[in-house]
GUFI-496855 format. One record per residue (C-alpha): residue in three letters; x, y, z. Coordinates in Angstrom, 3 decimals. Example, Ala and Ser with C-alpha at 12.3 -4.5 7.8 and 13.67 -1.06 7.14 Angstrom:
residues 2
- residuo  X  Y  Z
- ala  12.300  -4.500  7.800 .
- ser  13.670  -1.060  7.140 .
END
This chain:
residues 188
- residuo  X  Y  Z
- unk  0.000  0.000  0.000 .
- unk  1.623  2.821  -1.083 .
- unk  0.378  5.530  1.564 .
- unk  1.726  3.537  4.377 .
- unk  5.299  2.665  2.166 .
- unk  5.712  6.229  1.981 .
- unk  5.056  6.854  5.689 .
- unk  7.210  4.128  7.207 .
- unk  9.751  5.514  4.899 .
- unk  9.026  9.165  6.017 .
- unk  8.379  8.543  10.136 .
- unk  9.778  5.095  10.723 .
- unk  13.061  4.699  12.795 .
- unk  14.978  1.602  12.907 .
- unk  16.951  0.744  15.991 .
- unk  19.144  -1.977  16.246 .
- unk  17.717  -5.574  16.669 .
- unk  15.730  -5.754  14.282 .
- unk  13.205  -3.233  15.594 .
- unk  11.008  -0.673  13.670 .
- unk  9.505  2.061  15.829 .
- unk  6.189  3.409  14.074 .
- unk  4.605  4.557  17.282 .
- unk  3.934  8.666  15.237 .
- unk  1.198  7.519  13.006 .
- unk  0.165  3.574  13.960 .
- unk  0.891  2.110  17.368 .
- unk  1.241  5.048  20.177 .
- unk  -0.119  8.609  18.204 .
- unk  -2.511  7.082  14.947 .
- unk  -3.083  8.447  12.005 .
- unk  -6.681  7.964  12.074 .
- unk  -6.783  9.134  8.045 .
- unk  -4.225  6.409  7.042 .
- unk  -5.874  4.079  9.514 .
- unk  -9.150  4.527  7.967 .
- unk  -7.290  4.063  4.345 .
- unk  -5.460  0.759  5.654 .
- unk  -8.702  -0.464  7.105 .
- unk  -10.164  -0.318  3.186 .
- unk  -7.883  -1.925  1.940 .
- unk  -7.993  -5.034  4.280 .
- unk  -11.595  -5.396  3.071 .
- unk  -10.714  -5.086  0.069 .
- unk  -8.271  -7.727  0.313 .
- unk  -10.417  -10.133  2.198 .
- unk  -13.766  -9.192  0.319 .
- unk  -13.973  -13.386  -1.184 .
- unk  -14.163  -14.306  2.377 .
- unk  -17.254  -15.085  4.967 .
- unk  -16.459  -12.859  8.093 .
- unk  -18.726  -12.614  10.930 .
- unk  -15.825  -11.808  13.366 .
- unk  -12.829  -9.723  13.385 .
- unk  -10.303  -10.484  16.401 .
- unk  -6.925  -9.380  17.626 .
- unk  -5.058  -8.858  20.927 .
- unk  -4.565  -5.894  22.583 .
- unk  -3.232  -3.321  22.697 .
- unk  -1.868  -2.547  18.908 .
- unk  -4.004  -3.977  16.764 .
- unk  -7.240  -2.858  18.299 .
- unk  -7.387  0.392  16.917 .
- unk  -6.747  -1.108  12.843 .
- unk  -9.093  -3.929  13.824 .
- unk  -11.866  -1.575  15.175 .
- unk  -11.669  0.543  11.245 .
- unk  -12.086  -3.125  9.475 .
- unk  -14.611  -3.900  11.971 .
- unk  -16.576  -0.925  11.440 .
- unk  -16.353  -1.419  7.335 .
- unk  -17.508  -5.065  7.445 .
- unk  -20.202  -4.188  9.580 .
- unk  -18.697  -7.075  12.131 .
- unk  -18.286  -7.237  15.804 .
- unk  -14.643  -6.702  16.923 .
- unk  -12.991  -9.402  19.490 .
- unk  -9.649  -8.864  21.503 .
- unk  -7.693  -11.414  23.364 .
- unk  -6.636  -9.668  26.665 .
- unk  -3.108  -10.107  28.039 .
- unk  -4.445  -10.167  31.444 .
- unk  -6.931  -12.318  32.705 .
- unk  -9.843  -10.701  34.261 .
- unk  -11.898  -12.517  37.249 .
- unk  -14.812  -11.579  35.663 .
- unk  -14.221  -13.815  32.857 .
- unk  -16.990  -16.269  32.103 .
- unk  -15.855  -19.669  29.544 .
- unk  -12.205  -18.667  29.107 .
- unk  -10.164  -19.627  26.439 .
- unk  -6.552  -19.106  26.718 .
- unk  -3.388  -19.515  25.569 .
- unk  0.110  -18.468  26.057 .
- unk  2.317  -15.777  23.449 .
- unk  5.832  -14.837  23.208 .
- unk  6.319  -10.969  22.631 .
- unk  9.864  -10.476  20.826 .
- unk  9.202  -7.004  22.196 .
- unk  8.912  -7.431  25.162 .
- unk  11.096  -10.451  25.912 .
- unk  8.535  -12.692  27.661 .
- unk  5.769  -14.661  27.300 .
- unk  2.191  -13.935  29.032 .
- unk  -1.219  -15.502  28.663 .
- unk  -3.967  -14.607  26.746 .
- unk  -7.819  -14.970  27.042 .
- unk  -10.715  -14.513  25.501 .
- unk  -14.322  -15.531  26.436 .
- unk  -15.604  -18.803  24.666 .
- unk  -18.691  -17.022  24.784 .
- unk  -17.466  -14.202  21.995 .
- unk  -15.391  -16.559  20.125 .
- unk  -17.934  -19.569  19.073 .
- unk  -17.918  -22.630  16.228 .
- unk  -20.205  -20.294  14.456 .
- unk  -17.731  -17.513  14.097 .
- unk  -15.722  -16.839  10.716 .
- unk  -12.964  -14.939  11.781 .
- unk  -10.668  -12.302  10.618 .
- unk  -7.617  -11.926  12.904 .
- unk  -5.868  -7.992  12.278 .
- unk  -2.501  -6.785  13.773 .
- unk  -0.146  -4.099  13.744 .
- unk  3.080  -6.142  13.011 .
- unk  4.154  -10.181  11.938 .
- unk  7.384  -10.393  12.874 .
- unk  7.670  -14.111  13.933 .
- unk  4.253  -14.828  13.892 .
- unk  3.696  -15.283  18.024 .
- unk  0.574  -13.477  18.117 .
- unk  -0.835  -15.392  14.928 .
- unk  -0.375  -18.641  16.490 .
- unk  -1.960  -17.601  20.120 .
- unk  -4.722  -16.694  17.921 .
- unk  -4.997  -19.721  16.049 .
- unk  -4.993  -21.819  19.014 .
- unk  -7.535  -19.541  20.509 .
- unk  -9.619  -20.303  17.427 .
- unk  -9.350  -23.628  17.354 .
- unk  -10.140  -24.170  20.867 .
- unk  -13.519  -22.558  20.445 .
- unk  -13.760  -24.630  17.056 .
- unk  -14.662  -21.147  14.649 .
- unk  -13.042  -21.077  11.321 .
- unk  -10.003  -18.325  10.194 .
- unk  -10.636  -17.225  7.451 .
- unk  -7.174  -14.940  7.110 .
- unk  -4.837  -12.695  8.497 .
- unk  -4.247  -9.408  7.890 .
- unk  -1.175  -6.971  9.221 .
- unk  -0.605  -3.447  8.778 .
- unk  3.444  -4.271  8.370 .
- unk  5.327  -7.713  7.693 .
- unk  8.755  -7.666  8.457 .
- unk  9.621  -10.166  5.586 .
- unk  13.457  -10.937  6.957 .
- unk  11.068  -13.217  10.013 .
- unk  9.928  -16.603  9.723 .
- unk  6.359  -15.290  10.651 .
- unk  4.692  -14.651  7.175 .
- unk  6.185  -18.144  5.957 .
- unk  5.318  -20.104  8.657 .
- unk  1.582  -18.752  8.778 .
- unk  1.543  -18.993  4.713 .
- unk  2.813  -22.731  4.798 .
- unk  0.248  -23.435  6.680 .
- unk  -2.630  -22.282  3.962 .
- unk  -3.536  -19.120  6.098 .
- unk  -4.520  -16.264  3.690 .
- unk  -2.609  -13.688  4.747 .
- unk  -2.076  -10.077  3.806 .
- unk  0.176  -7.340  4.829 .
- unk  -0.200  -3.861  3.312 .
- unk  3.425  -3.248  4.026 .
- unk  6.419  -6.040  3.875 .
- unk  9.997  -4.677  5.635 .
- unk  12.590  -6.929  3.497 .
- unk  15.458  -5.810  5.507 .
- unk  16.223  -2.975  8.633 .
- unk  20.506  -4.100  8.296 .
- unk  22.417  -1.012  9.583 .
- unk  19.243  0.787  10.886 .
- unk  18.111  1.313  7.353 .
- unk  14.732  0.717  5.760 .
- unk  14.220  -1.457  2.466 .
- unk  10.536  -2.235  1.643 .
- unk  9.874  -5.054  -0.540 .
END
């Protein structure tokens, strides 16, 4: 998608490790314009499938899942990273951050995510795919059917995308890094 290329290009900074910081327009400040154009085209990627459901886990990818939500006229699910004792039928599972170093659990209610549910997961960033596979898991536990996976930005030098891909996932991402080597960005 070109709008976003052009904005990673413009706003992003690389730091060392591997780590693209795009917290001005998509994951701390939001562009709610380029948000709104990002959320389009996710439809418009996914537009052959059967969604009743979009899903992601908090806290990045609620605000891109919330726009393709909204256009697909869909209820919006997010796995919380810390379980709540009000929690009725939980479902959880447990997710590595690369960010953040560790792994926590995450939940959602059995009684959101159901067998009838055809479900669209959205995220900020695959990197190694962590997230994905929570959310798989979470999805298969409550027996619904993924339908694909969509990220804002794919950083294409991970195993993520390939590992979710071998597995027949549909997956899109508007924006693939190919390489951040000496701090610098190369889109694909």
């Amino acid at each position: 998608m070109k709008e976003l290329k052009e904005r990673i290009l413009s706003d992003g900074k690389c730091f060392p490790g591997g780590i693209l910081k795009v917290d001005n327009f998509i994951n701390h400040q939001m562009d709610p314009k380029l948000m709104r154009e990002m959320a389009l085209e996710l439809v418009r990627r996914f537009s052959a499938h059967k969604i009743n459901k979009v899903i992601t886990i908090e806290a990045s990818g609620i605000a891109p899942a919330i726009m393709v939500g909204f256009y697909l006229d869909v209820p919006v699910l997010f796995a919380k990273k810390k379980t709540p004792s009000t929690m009725e039928n939980m479902l959880v599972t447990e997710v590595y951050s690369f960010t953040k170093n560790r792994s926590y659990s995450v939940c959602v209610s059995g009684d959101y995510l159901t067998k009838e549910d055809h479900v669209l997961f959205i995220d900020d960033f695959l990197a190694n795919g962590n997230a994905a596979i929570g959310i798989i898991d979470l999805i298969n536990q409550a027996g619904a059917t993924l339908e694909g996976m969509g990220f804002l930005i794919e950083k294409g030098f991970q195993k993520g995308g390939d590992e979710l891909r071998s597995r027949g996932i549909h997956v899109e991402s508007l924006a693939i890094i190919e390489s951040l080597d000496n701090c610098t960005i190369t889109l694909k």
